[in-house]
C-alpha positions as CSV (number, residue, x, y, z in Angstrom):
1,X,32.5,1.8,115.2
2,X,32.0,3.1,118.8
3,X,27.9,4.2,119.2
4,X,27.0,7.8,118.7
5,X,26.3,9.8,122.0
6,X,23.8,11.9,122.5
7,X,25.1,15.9,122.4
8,X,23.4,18.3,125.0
9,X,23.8,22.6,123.3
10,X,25.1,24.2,127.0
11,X,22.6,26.6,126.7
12,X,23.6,28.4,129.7
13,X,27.2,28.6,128.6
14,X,26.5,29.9,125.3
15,X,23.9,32.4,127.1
16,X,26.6,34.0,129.5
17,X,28.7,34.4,126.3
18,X,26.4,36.0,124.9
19,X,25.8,38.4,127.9
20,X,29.5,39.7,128.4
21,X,29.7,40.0,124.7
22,X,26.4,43.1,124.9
23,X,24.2,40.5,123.1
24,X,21.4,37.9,123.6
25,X,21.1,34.8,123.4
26,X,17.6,33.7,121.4
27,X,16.3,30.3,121.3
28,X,14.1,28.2,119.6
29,X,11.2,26.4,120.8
30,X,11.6,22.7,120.4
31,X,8.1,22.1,120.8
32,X,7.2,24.5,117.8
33,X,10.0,23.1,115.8
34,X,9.1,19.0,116.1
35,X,5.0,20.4,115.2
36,X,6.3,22.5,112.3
37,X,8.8,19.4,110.8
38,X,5.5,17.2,111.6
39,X,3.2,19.6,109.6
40,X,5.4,19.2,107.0
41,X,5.9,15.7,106.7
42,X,2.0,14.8,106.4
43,X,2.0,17.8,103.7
44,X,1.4,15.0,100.2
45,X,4.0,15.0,97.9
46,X,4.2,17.4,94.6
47,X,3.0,15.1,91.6
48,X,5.7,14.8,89.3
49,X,4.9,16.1,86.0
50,X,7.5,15.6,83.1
51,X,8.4,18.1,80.4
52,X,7.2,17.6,77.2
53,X,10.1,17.3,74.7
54,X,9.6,19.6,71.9
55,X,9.3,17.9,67.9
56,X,12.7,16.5,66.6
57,X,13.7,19.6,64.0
58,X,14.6,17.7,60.2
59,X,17.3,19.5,59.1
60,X,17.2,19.9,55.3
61,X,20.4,18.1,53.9
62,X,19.4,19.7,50.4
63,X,21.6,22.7,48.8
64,X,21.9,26.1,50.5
65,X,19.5,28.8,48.6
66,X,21.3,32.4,48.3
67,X,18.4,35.0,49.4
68,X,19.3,38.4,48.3
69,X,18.3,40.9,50.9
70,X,19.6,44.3,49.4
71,X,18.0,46.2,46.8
72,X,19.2,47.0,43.1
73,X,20.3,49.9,42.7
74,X,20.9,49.6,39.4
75,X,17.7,51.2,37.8
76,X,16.8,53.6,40.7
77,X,17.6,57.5,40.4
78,X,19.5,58.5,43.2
79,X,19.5,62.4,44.1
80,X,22.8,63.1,43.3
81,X,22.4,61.7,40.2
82,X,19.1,64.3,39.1
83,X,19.2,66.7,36.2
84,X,17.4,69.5,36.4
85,X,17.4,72.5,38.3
86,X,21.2,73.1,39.7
């Protein structure tokens, strides 16, 4: 495998294009970058901290249990059903 060469942005190039196209060209400053990527590096490192798992759930392997939820309406008057004044 042939050795990597350096690459060199043609900053003057890309700034002419740029110009004829009504814009312009805005670079960064390298010095700014490499002490902002260096600030960053000496930050320490996030302590990991695992999730705690929740409780296993037992699941009952018993017989299902039938819940009545509606009420009887056997022994309840309903107003249709009133004697009285008519």
């Amino acid at each position: 495998m042939p050795p990597l060469q350096s690459f060199v942005l043609p900053l003057d190039e890309l700034a002419q294009v740029a110009q004829t196209s009504g814009l312009n060209w805005v670079n960064s400053n390298a010095e700014k970058i490499a002490a902002v990527q260096a600030a960053i590096a000496a930050e320490p490192k996030a302590i990991h901290v695992p999730r705690e798992r929740p409780a296993v759930v037992h699941v009952d392997g018993g017989p299902l249990v039938l819940v009545e939820t509606k009420r009887d309406l056997r022994n309840m008057t309903l107003p249709f059903e009133e004697t009285g004044a008519q």
